[in-house]
Steps between C-alpha positions, in 0.01 A plus 500: 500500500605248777388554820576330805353572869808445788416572885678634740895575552651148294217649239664785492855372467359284240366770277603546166364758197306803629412396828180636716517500872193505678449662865115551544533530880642766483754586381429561138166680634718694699711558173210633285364743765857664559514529138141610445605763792727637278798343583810504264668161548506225791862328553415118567714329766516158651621673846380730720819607578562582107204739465629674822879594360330587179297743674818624720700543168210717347409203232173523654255714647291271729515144632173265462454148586442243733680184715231293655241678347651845697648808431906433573685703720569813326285525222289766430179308384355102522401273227151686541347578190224678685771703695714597193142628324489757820885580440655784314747306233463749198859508321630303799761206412442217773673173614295184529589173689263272556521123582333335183462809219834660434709204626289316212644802298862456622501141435364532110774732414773303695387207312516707134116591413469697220264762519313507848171620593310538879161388465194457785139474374448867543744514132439163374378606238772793448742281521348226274492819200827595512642142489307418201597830321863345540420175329778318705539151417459349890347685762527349893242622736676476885191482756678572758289384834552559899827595563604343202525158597092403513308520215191720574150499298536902394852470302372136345178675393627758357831345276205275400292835392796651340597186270097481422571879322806412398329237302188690408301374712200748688580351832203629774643775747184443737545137515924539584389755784244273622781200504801749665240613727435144680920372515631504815723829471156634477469411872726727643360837437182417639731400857475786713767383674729542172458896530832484203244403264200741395182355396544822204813333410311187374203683369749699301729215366204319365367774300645341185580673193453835677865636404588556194849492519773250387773478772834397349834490656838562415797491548704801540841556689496188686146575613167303402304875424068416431350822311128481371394505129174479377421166347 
């Protein structure tokens, strides 16, 4: 198994094989809360304005994300996974647009990934399981960053966790928290002044290996449809 670590949105148009793209903060936290919440499938989208006529066309239930690190016009929940742990999202179908994650998403399947996967370090290890169990031949891990266009120390950590299981490797959890903890996206949910991000939404994205499901998307009538599956 080949596998190659890309970064941010030309990594993700670059992507090839099964490709992982990773969204620690938060959007593939977010992701594995809804789901863990009992949610029955999130619709990625690059746009905002996508994941709203989805939800006027009844394709969706509920709107999530973020631009700017807040809640768009609109939508019915942030890019919060503390919030979305408090909200009711059992057999709910949602929307989600955020400005690194799913546009990561959109761009892999524009560019012809084969089978895709969300990962964050909360289903690393998930994630890591259920790509093995496929035995693909070349595997591209997509950290996707700030915004998608600066790398960040969370999404390099973890694609460098993931290819150390891929490999079979017994990379340390502890010691990845400790790193994701001290990069500079760290910073801003310890900013009062940045009330969009929770200090809970950082505690819970670096709780690695704490979900135990494989997110893997799809395409299905034009739409890019994530459902969880257990590793």
């Amino acid at each position: 198994m080949e596998v190659v670590i890309e970064s941010l949105l030309g990594g993700a148009r670059r992507a090839r094989g099964t490709v992982v793209v990773i969204d620690v903060l938060r959007a593939f936290t977010s992701a594995c809360v809804a789901f863990s919440g009992g949610a029955s499938r999130i619709v990625m989208t690059a746009e905002p304005e996508e994941a709203l006529a989805l939800r006027h066309r009844g394709e969706a239930d509920v709107c999530i994300g973020e631009v700017g690190g807040r809640m768009p016009e609109g939508f019915d929940h942030g890019n919060s996974p503390f919030e979305l742990s408090t909200a009711d999202l059992r057999a709910r179908s949602i929307a989600q647009s955020t400005r690194a994650g799913t546009t990561g998403v959109a761009a892999a399947a524009a560019a012809g990934a084969g089978r895709l996967y969300c990962a964050a370090l909360v289903n690393a290890r998930a994630t890591a399981d259920a790509v093995a169990a496929a035995r693909p031949e070349r595997v591209t891990l997509v950290a996707m960053g700030a915004w998608g266009t600066e790398r960040s120390d969370e999404d390099e950590l973890c694609a460098l966790y993931i290819r150390n299981l891929l490999g079979g490797r017994r990379p340390d959890p502890e010691a990845v928290r400790r790193l994701a903890l001290a990069g500079g996206e760290s910073d801003k949910y310890r900013d009062g002044a940045q009330d969009q991000y929770h200090p809970r939404d950082l505690e819970m994205a670096l709780a690695v290996d704490s979900c135990d499901l494989a997110i893997e998307v799809e395409r299905s009538a034009g739409l890019l449809v994530a459902r969880p599956g257990p590793a």
